[in-house]
Structure formats: C-alpha cells, structure tokens
Backbone bond lengths (Angstrom), bond angles and torsions (degrees), N, CA, C in turn:
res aa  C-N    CA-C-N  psi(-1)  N-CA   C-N-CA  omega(-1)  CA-C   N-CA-C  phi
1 X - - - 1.465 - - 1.524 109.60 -
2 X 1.468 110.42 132.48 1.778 106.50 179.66 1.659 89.67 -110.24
3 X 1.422 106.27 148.72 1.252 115.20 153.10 1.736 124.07 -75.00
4 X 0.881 114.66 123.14 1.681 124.42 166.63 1.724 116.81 -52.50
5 X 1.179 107.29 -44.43 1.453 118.59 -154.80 1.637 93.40 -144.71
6 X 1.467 110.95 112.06 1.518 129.05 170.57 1.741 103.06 -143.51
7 X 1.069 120.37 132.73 1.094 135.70 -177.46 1.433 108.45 -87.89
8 X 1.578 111.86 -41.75 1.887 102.83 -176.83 1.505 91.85 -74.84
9 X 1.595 132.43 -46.90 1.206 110.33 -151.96 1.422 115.04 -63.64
10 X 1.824 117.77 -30.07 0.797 107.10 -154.26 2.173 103.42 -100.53
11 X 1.438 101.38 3.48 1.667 108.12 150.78 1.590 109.97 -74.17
12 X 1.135 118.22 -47.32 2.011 101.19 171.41 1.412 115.27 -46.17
13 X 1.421 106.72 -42.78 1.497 108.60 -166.52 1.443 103.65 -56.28
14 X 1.483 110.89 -46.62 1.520 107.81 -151.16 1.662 88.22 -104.49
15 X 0.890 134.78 20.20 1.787 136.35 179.47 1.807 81.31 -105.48
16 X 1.547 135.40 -45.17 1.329 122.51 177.45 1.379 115.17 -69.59
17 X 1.207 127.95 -33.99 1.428 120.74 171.62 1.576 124.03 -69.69
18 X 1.523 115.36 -25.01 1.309 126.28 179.49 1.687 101.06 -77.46
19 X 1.183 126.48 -12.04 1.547 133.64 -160.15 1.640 90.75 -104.82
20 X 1.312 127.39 -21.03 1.604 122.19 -166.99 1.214 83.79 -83.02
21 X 1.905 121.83 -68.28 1.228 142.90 -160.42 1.898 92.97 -39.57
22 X 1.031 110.54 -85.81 1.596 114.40 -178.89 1.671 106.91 -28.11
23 X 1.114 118.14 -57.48 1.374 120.46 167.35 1.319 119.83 -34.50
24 X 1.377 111.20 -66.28 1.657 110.96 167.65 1.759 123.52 -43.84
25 X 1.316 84.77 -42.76 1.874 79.18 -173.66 1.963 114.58 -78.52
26 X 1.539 96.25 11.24 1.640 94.45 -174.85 1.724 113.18 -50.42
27 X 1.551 90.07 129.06 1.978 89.47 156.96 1.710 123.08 -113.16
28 X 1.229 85.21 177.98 1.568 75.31 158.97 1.023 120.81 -114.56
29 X 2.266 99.15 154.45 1.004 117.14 -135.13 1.498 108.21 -81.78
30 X 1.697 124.44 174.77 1.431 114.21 161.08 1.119 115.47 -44.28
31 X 1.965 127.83 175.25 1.084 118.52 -163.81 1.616 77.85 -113.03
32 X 1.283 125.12 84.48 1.517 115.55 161.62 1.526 104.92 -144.19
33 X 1.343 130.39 -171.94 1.903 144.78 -147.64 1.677 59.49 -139.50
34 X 1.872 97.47 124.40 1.261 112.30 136.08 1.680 123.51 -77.97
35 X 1.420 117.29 160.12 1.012 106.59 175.82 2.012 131.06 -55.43
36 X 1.721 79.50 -56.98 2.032 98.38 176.01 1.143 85.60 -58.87
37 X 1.506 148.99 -55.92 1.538 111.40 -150.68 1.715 119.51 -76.02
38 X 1.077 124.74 6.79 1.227 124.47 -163.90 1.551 129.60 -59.81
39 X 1.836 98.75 -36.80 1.043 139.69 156.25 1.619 120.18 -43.47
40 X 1.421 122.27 -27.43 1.466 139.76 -138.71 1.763 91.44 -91.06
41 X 1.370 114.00 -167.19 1.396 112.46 -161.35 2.025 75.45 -111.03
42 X 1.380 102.83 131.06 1.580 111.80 -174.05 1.710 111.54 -60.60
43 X 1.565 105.86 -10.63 1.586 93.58 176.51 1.582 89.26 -92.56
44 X 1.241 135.31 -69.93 1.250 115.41 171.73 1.740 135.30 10.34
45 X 1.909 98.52 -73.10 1.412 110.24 157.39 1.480 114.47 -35.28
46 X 1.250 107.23 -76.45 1.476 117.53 -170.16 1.595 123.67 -47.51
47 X 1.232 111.60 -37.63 1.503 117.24 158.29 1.688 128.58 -49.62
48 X 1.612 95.18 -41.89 2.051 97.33 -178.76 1.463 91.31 -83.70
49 X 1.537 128.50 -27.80 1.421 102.68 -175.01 1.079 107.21 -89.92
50 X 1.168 155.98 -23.54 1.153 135.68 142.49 2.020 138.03 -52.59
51 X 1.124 121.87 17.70 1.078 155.41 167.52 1.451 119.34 50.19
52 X 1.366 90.34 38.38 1.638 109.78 157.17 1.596 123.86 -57.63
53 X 1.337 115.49 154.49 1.234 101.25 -165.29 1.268 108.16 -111.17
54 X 1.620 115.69 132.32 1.571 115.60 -170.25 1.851 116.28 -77.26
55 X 1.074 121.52 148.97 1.242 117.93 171.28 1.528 123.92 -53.08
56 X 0.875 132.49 166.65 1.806 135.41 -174.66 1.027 113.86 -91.07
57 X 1.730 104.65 130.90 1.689 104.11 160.06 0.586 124.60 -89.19
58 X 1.669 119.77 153.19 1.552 137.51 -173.86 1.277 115.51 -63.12
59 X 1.523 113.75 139.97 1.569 98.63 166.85 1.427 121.47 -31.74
60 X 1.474 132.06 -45.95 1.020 136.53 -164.82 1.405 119.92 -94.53
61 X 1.126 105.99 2.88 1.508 126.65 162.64 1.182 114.81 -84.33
62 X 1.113 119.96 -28.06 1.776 120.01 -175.46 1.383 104.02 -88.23
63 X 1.353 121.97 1.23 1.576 114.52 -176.61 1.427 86.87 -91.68
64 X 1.083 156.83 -31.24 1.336 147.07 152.20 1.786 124.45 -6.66
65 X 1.671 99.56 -47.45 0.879 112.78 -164.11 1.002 113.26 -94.16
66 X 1.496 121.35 -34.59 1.744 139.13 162.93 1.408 103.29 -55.00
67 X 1.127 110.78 -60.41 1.973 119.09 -174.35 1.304 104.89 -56.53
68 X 1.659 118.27 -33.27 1.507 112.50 -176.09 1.633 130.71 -64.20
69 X 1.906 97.38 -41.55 1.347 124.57 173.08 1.087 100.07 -74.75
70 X 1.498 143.79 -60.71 1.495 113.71 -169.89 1.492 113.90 -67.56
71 X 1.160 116.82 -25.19 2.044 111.82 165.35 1.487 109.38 -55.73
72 X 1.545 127.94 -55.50 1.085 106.70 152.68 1.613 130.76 -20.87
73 X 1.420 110.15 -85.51 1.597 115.42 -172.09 1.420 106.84 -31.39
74 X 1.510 107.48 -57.60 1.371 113.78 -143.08 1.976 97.07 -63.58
75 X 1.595 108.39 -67.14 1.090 122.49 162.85 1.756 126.92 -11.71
76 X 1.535 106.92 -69.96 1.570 106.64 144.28 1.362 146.96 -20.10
77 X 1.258 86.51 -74.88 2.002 113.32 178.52 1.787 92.40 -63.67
78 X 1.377 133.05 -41.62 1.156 121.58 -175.08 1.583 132.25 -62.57
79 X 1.347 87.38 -42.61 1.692 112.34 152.84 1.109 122.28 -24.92
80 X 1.310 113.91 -100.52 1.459 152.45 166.40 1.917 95.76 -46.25
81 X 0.893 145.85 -87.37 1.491 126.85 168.48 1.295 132.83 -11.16
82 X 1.472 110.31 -61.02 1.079 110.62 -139.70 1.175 88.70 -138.93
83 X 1.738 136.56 -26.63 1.720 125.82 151.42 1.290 140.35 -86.34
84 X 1.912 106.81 5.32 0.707 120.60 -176.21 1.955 129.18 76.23
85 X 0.916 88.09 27.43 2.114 106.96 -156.36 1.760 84.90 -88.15
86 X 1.363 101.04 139.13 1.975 115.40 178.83 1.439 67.84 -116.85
87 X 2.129 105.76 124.58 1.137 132.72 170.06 1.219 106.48 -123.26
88 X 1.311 117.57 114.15 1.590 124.12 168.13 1.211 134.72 -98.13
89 X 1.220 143.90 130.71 1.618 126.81 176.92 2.450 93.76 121.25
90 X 1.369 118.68 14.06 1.106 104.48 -150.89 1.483 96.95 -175.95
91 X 1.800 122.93 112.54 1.508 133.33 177.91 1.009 129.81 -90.90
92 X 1.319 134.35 179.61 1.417 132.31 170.67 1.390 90.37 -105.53
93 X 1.653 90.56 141.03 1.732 94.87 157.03 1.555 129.63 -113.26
94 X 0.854 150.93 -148.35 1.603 139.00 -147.73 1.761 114.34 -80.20
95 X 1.744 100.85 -10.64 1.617 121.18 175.90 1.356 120.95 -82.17
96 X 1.435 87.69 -22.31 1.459 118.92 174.80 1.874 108.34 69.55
97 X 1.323 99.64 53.67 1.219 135.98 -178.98 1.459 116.90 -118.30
98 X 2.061 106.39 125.66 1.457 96.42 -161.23 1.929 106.31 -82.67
99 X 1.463 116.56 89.61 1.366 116.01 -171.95 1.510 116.25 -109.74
100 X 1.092 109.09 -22.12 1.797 119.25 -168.77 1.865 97.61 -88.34
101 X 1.063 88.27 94.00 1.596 99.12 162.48 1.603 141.03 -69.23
102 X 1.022 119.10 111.48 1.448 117.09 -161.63 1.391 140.53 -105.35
103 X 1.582 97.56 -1.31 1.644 112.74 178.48 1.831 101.98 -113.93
104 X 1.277 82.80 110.43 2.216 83.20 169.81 1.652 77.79 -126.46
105 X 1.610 106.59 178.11 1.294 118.22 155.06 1.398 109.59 173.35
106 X 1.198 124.79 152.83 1.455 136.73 -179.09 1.775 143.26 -78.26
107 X 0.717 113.77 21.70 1.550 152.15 -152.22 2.008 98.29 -46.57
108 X 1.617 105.39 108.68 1.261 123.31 -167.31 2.021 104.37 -78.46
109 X 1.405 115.86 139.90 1.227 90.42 -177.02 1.426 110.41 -153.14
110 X 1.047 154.19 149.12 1.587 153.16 -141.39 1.501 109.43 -156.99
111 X 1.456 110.43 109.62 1.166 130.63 -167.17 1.679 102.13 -161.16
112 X 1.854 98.30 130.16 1.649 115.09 -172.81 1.452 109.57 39.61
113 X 1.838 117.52 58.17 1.194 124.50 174.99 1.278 120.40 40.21
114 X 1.217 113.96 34.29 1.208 127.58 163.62 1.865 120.37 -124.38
115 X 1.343 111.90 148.59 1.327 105.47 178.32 1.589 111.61 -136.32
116 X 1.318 105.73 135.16 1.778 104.54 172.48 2.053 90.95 -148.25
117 X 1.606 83.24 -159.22 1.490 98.18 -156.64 1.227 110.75 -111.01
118 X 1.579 138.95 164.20 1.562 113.05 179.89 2.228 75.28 -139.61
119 X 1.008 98.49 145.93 1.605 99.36 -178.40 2.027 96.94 -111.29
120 X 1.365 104.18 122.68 1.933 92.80 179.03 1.356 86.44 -132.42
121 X 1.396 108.95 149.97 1.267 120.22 -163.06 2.434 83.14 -159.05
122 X 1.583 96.57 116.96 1.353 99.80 -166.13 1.695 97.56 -114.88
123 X 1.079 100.04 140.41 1.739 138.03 173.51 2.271 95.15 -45.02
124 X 1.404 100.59 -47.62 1.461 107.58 175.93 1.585 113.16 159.13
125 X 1.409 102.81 -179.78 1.504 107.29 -177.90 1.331 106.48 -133.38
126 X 1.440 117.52 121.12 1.593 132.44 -158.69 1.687 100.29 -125.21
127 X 1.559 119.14 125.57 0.930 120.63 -166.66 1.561 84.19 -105.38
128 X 1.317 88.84 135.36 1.789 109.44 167.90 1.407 122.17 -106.49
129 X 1.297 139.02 123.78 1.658 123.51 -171.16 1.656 96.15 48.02
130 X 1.492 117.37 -113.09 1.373 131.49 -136.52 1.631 99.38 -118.45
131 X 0.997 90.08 -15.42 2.066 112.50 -154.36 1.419 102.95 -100.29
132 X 1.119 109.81 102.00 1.840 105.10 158.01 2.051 127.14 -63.18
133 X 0.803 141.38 145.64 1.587 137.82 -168.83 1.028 97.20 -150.03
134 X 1.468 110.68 129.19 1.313 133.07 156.52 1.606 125.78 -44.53
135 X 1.599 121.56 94.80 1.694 123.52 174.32 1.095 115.47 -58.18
136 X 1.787 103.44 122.55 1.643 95.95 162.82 1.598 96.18 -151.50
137 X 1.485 104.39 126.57 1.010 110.65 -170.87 1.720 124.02 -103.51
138 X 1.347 140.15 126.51 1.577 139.10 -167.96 1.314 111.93 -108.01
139 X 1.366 128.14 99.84 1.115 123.12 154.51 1.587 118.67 -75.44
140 X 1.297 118.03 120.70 1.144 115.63 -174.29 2.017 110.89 -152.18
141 X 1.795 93.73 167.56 1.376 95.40 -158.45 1.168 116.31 -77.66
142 X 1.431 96.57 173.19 2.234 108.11 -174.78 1.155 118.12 -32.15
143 X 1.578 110.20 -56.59 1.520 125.91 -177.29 1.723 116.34 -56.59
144 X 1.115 112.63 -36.61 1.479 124.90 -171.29 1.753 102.93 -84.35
145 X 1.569 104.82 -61.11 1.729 109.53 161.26 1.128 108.95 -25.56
146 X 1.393 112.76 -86.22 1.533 101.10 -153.14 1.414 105.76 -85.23
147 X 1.207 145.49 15.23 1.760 151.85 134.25 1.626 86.11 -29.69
148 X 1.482 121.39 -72.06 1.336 116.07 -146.99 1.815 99.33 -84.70
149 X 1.211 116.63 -34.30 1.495 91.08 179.84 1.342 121.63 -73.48
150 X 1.336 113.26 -13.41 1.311 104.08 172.13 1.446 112.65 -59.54
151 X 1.113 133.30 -55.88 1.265 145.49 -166.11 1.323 96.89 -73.34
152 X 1.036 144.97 -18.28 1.654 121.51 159.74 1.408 101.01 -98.37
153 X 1.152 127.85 -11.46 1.986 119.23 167.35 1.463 107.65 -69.50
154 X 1.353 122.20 -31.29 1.422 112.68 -157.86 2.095 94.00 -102.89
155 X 1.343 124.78 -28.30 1.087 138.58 163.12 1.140 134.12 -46.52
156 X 1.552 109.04 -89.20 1.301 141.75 179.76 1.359 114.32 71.49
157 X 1.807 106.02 38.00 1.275 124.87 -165.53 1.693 97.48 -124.30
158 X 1.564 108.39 123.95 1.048 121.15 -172.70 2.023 101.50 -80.09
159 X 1.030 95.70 -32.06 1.773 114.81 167.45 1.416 123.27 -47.87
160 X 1.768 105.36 -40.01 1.177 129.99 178.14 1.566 99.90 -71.98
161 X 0.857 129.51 -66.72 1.070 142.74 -138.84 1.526 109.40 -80.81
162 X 1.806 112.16 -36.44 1.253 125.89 154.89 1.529 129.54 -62.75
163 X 1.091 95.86 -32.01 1.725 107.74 155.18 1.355 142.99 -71.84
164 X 1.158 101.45 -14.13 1.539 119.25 -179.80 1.510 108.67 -90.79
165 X 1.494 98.66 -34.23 1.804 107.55 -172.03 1.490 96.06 -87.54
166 X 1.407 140.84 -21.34 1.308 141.81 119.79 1.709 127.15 0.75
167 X 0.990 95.68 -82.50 1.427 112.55 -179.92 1.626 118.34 -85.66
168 X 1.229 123.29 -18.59 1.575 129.55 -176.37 1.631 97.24 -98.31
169 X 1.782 109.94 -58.11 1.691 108.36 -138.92 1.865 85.37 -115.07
170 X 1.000 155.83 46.06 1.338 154.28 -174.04 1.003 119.60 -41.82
171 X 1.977 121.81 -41.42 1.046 135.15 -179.97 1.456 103.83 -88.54
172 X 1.324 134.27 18.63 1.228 122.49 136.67 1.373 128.46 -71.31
173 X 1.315 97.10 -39.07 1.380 114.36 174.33 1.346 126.07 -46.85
174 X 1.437 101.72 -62.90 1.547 119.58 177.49 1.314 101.14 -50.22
175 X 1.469 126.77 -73.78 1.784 124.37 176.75 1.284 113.61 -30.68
176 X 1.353 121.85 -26.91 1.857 116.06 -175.23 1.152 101.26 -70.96
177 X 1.498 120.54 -43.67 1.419 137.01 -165.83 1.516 117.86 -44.68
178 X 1.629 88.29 -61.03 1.719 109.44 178.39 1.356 114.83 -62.82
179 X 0.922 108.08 -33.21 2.082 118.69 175.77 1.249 90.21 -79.46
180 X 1.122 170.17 -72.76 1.512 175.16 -24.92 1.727 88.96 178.33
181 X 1.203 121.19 -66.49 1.623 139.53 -162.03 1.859 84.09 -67.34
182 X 1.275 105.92 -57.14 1.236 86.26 -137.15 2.049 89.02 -72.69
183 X 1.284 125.16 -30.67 1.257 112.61 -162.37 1.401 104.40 -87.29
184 X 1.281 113.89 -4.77 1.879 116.69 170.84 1.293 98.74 80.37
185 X 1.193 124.72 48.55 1.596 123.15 -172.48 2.106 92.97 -131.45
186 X 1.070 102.01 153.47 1.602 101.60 -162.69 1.666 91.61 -122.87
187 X 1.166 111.97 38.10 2.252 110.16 -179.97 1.677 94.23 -156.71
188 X 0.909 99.23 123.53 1.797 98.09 155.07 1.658 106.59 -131.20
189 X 1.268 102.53 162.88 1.762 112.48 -179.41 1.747 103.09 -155.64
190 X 1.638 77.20 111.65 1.454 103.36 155.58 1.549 149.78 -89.83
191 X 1.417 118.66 97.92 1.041 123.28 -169.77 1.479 128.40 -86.32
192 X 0.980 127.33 104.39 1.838 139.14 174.37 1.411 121.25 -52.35
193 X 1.041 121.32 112.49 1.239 129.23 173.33 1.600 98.70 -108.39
194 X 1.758 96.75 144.62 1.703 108.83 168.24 1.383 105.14 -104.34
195 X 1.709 102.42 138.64 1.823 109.40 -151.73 2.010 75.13 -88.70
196 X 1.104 130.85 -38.76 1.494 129.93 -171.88 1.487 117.29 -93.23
197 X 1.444 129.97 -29.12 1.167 110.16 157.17 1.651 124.71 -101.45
198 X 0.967 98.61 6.07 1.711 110.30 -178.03 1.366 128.18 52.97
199 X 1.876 109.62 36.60 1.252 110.83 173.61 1.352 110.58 -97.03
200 X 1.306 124.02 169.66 0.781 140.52 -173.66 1.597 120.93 -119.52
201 X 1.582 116.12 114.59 1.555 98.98 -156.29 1.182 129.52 65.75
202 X 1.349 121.46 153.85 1.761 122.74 -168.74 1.079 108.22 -97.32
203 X 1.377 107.60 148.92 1.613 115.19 -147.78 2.029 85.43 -138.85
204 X 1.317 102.00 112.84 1.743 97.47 166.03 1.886 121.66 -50.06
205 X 1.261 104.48 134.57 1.330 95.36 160.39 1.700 130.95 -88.18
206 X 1.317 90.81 13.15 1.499 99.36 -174.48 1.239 130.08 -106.15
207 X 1.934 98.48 -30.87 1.311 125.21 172.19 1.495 108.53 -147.65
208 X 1.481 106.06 108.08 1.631 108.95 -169.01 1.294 118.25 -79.93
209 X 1.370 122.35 7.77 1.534 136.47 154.34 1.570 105.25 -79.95
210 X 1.065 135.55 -4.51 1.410 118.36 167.98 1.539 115.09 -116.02
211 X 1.304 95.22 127.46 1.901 113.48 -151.82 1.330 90.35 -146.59
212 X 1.169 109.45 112.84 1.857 119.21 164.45 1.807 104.06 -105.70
213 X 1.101 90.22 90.50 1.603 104.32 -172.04 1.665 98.82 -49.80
214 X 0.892 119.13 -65.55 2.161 120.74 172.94 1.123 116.73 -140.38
215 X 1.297 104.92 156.31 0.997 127.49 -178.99 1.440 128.19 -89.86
216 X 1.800 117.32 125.93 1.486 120.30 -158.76 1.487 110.22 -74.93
217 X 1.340 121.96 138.78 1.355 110.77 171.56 1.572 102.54 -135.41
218 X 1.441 111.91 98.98 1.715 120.39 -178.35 1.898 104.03 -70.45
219 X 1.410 93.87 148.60 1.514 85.50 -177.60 1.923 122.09 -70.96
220 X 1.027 133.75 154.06 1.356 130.44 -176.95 1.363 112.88 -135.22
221 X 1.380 119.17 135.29 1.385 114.17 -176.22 1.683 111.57 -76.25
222 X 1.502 98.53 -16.69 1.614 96.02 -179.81 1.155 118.13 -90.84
223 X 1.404 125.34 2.85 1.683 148.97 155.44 1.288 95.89 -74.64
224 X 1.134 142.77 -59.98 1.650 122.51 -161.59 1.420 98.86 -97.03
225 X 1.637 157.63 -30.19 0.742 128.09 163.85 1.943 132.36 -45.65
226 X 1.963 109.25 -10.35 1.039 105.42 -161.85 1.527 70.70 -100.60
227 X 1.619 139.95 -21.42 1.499 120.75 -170.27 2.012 98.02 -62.81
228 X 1.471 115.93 -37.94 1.592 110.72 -142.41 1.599 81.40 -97.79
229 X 1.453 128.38 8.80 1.632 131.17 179.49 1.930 92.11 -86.53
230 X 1.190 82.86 -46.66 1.764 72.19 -155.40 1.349 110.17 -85.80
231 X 1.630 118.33 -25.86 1.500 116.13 159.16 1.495 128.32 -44.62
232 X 1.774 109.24 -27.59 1.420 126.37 -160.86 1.382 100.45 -89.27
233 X 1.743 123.20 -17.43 1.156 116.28 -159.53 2.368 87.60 -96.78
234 X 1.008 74.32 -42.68 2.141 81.35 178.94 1.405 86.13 -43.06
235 X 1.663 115.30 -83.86 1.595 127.39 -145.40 1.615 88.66 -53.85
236 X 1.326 165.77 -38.94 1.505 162.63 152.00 1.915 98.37 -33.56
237 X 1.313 108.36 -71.28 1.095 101.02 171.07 1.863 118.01 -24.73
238 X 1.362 102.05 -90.53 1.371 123.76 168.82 1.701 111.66 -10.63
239 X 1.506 107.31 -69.22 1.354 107.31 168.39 1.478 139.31 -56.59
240 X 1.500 98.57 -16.36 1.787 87.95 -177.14 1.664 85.60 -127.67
241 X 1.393 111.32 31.79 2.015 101.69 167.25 1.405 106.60 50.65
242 X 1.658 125.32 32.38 0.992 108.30 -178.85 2.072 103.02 -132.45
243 X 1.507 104.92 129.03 1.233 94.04 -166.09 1.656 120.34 -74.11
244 X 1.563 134.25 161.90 1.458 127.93 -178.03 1.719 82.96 -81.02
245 X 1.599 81.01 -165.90 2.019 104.14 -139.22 1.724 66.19 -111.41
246 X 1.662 95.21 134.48 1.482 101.25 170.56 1.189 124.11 -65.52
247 X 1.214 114.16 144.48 1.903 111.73 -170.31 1.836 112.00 -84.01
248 X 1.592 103.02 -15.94 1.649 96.92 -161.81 1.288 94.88 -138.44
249 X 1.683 131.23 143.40 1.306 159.82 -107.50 1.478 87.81 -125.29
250 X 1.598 163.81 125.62 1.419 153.10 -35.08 2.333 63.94 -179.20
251 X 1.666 95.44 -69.11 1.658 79.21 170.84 1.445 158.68 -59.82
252 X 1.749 89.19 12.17 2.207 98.66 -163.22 1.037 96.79 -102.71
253 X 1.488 130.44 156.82 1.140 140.15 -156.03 1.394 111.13 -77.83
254 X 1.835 117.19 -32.67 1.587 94.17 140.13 1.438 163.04 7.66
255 X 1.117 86.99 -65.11 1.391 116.90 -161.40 1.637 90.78 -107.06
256 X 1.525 126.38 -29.73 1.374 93.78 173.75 1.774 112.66 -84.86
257 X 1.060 122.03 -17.11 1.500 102.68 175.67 1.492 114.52 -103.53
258 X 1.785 109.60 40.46 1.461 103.30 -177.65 1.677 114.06 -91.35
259 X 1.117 133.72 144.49 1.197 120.75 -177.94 1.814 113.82 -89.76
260 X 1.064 99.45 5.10 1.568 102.18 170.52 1.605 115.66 -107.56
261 X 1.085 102.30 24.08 1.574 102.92 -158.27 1.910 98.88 -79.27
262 X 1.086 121.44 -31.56 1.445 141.64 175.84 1.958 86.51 -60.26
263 X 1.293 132.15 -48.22 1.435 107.34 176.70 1.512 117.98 -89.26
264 X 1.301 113.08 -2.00 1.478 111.54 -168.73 1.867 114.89 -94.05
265 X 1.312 87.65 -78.69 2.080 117.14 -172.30 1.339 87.80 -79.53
266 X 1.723 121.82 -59.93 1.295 141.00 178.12 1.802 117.08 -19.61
267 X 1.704 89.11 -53.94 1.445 99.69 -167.40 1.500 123.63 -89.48
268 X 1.724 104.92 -21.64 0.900 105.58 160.94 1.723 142.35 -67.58
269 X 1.396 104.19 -24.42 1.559 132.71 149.34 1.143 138.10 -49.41
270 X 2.148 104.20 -37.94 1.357 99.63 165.70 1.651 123.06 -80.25
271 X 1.778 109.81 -23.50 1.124 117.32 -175.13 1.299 96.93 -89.68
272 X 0.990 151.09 -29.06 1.782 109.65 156.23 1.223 131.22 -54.80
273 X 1.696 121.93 -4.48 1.181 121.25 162.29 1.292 134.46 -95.72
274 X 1.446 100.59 2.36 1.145 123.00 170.70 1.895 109.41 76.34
275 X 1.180 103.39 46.21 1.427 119.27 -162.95 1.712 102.51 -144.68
276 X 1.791 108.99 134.66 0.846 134.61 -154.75 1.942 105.24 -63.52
277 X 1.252 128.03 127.25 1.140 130.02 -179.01 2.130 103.36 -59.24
278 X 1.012 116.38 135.09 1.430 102.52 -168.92 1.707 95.30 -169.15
279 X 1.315 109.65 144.94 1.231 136.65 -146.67 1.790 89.67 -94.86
280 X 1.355 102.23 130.88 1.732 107.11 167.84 1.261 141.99 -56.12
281 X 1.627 101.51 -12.38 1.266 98.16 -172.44 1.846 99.97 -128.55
282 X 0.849 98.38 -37.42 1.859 129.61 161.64 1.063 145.01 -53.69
283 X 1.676 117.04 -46.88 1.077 141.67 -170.69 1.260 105.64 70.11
284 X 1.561 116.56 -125.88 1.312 133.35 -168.48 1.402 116.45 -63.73
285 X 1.461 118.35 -34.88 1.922 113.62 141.58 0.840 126.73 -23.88
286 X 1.582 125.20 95.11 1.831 116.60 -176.13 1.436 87.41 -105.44
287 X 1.891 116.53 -55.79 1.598 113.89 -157.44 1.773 110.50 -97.29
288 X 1.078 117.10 -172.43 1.233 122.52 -153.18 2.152 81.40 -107.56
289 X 1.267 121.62 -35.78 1.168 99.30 164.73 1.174 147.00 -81.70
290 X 1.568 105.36 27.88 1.432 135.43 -173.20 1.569 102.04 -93.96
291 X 1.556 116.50 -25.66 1.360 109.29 -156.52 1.304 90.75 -92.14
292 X 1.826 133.06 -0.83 1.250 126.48 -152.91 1.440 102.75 -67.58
C-alpha cells in the first residue's frame, strides 16, 4: 500500500530542494574564524574561507539543525524556569522561550605578526555564585552521551569528566575559549544534552541524585594559544592560496560528514582515475564565484 498524501514525506522532499536552492545562492564567506569551526580539520576551514562550495545537506541532515536549536531553547528556558538560572546575553520570544540570542561579536586579534578575525556568538551568560560563565550548550548523539555519562557514573569526578571532553571533544573547548575572549569573562560551562534520550547533563546510573548538570571550563592561556596556533596556520594558508595538510584519514568519521570531502580525499580519488574533480551536486561548480 502507498500513501497518496504524507505530509513528512513530502516536507523532506521539498526541505531537499530548498537545500540545493540555498546551495546555489552560496557566497563567499566573511573573512573571519567562526567560533564552532575552530575545532574542524584546518583544510576544511580553509576551503569555506576561501569560498568553495560545500556539498549539500540531506533533508535529514538539516534536522540536526532544527533538533539542535530547539535543544537549545528548550534546555535554556528549563534552566531559568524551572532551575532558577539569571541568563544574560539571550530573550524570550513570543513562546516565551529563551531563543533570541543577543551577544555575537567580531573580535580582532594579532598573533605571529599576523592578524585576522575570530567571530563568537554565545548560547548565554549564566552567573554562578559571584561568577558569570560563558553558555554553551551540546546537543549531541547516543554514542558520544552515554561515552560521557559513563565516565561520570563510574567516577563522580568532575576532573574526569573535564578530561575526557579534553581528549574526545577539544573543539568544544576551543569555542568556550572564543566566547570567553571575546566577552572578557575567564569561566565558561558546558552543558550536554542527549539528542536521543533527552537528558540533560549527566545523570549517574548508580545514584540518580548525582547529576553534574555542566561541565566547567576555566579559561587557559594554553587553550587559546592552541586556538590563535591553528587559526595562524589557515590565515598562512589563506595568504599564499595554499591549502593546510588534512588532519583526518579519507576513513574517520570526519571526513565522512565533511562537505569538502569531494575537494580533499574526494579529489585525490578522482585524479587517480584520471577523472575530473567535480562537485556532487553541481558538477563543475566548485567556487561560489562560479555561480556569479
């Protein structure tokens, strides 16, 4: 039996055609280091700033982005509702939901005689005790979730737990940094959301009174010297048109949801076949001044 009339199927359909359309109209981008991307594989970077054109997301890829923002809202508003949290930097809008974000900014910066831009734009600013901290909130998947609650269930080490997001999630790190730099605030706290079970913060499995709602991230100078290291190596890039050395192996999961991967691993694959490097959705459209 086919259905005639489906409403989700036929929003994928047209959520994929609205995703080409957007595609077509790509430009290139400002010349600044977003914050989230900092983390990213530096040829990656170097590709959107140079205004190459990324491959398309899937209809079902963009629910990522829908699912992400309302974890935001909800996450927020829950806070501040219902934990009582004074959130600054971030409004309610007509749902009366804290979603309208209000602190971006452009933050100029000079490192190895060189200067570029880092753009941070923060989730909010939550005063703790005495201390204001930079909000940034992660919705993220099953596999990664419960990675981290385990390690604060079997712990109950806030040390642990900062260490792990250390060594696993870095480019969380770095993003705290830039929100941290740019609002002159020396604390950020990151809070985890599970995109599949929908908790919020790690919750013990052993003792369901122990809940480390987020995780502290104090500012470090040896954290932002590695943010203005790896920006310095792109903006070099940038200047001599020449791209950095990819950081992740054609098989890491990286690399499978990268949208440059068609110029990177991609291209190297087609030219051993002696076949024209060419864009997935586009073809011969690689840059954004192609669409002029």
């Amino acid at each position: 039996m086919a259905l005639r009339y489906d409403p989700i199927r036929d929003a994928y359909r047209s959520q994929t055609e609205l995703n080409l359309e957007r595609l077509k109209r790509t430009k290139v981008p400002p010349k600044r280091f977003t914050a989230s991307e900092i983390g990213y594989c530096k040829r990656r970077i170097w590709y959107r700033r140079m205004g190459y054109i990324p491959s398309i997301f899937t209809a079902r890829g963009s629910d990522y982005g829908r699912d992400g923002e309302a974890h935001h809202d909800i996450t927020r508003t829950f806070m501040a509702d219902i934990g009582g949290a004074k959130i600054e930097a971030v409004e309610r809008d007509k749902n009366d939901m804290l979603s309208i974000e209000t602190f971006q900014k452009d933050v100029p910066v000079k490192h190895k005689n060189m200067s570029f831009t880092l753009h941070a734009r923060v989730d909010g600013i939550v005063k703790l005790g005495r201390t204001k901290h930079v909000l940034e909130i992660k919705s993220i998947g099953n596999k990664d979730y419960w990675a981290y609650n385990n390690v604060w269930s079997q712990t109950l080490s806030v040390d642990d737990v900062v260490s792990y997001m250390y060594e696993h999630n870095m480019n969380f790190v770095y993003q705290a940094h830039v929100g941290m730099y740019a609002t002159k605030l020396k604390n950020a706290m990151i809070v985890l959301k599970g995109r599949d079970c929908c908790a919020t913060g790690l919750h013990s499995q052993r003792d369901p009174e122990q809940i480390l709602g987020h995780v502290p991230i104090p500012w470090s100078g040896t954290v932002w010297q590695q943010v203005l290291n790896r920006c310095a190596v792109v903006h070099r890039g940038l200047m001599s048109n020449t791209p950095p050395r990819a950081e992740f192996l054609q098989s890491s999961k990286e690399c499978s949801y990268c949208p440059f991967f068609h110029l990177c691993h991609g291209a190297e694959k087609a030219k051993k076949k002696g076949q024209p490097v060419r864009h997935p959705q586009l073809g011969d459209i690689l840059h954004a001044e192609d669409l002029e």
